[in-house]
FILUM-427789 format. One record per residue (C-alpha): x, y, z. Coordinates in pm, whole numbers, plus 50000, padded with zeros to 5 digits. Each point is the difference from the previous one (the first is absolute). Example, Ala and Ser with C-alpha at 12.3 -4.5 7.8 and 13.67 -1.06 7.14 Angstrom:
BEGIN
512304955050780;501375034449934;
This chain:
BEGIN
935676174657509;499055032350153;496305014849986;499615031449794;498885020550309;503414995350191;502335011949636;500975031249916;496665021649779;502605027849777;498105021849787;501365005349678;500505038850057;502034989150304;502334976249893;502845029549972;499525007650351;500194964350079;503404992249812;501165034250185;498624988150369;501974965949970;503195015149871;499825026350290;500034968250248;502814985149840;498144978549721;501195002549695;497834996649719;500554995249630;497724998549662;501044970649746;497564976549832;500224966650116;497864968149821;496804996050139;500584961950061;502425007350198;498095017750302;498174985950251;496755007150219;499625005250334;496435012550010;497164975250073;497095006249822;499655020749606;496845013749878;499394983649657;497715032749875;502945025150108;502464975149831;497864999549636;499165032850036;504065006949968;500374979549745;497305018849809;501625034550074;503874996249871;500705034650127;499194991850377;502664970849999;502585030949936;500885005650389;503174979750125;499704973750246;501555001650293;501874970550076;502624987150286;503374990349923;498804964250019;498095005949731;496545000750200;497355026149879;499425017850258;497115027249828;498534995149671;498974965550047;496525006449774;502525010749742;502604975750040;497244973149911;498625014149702;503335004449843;500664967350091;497024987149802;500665023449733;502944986349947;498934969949988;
């Protein structure tokens, strides 16, 4: 597991740019849904209160994650966890 200082921080307003940077280096990127159960973490520590609050705000769960090939969640590891538990 990696600390949360050494991952990638995307704002939401950037996440265009993002997808746009990688496939400019030769990345390419695609949007699909995938299960949550399926992904797994790489970051170390999650804040519980960022996690709840989340889960009380529906409409801030509506950014994609941003996940390897592997299936690793690379960004939107707050959010990956509370639709986990939502799930749930």
């Amino acid at each position: 597991m990696i600390p949360r200082h050494l991952l990638p921080q995307i704002p939401s307003n950037q996440l265009d740019e993002f997808r746009d940077f990688l496939n400019g280096h030769g990345i390419r990127t695609k949007i699909h849904r995938l299960p949550v159960e399926s992904l797994k973490p790489i970051q170390k520590h999650i804040n519980r209160a960022k996690v709840e609050a989340l889960k009380d705000d529906p409409m801030k769960l509506k950014n994609p994650l941003i996940v390897s090939k592997g299936g690793y969640v690379v960004d939107g590891h707050h959010r990956w966890v509370a639709e986990k538990e939502l799930d749930e």
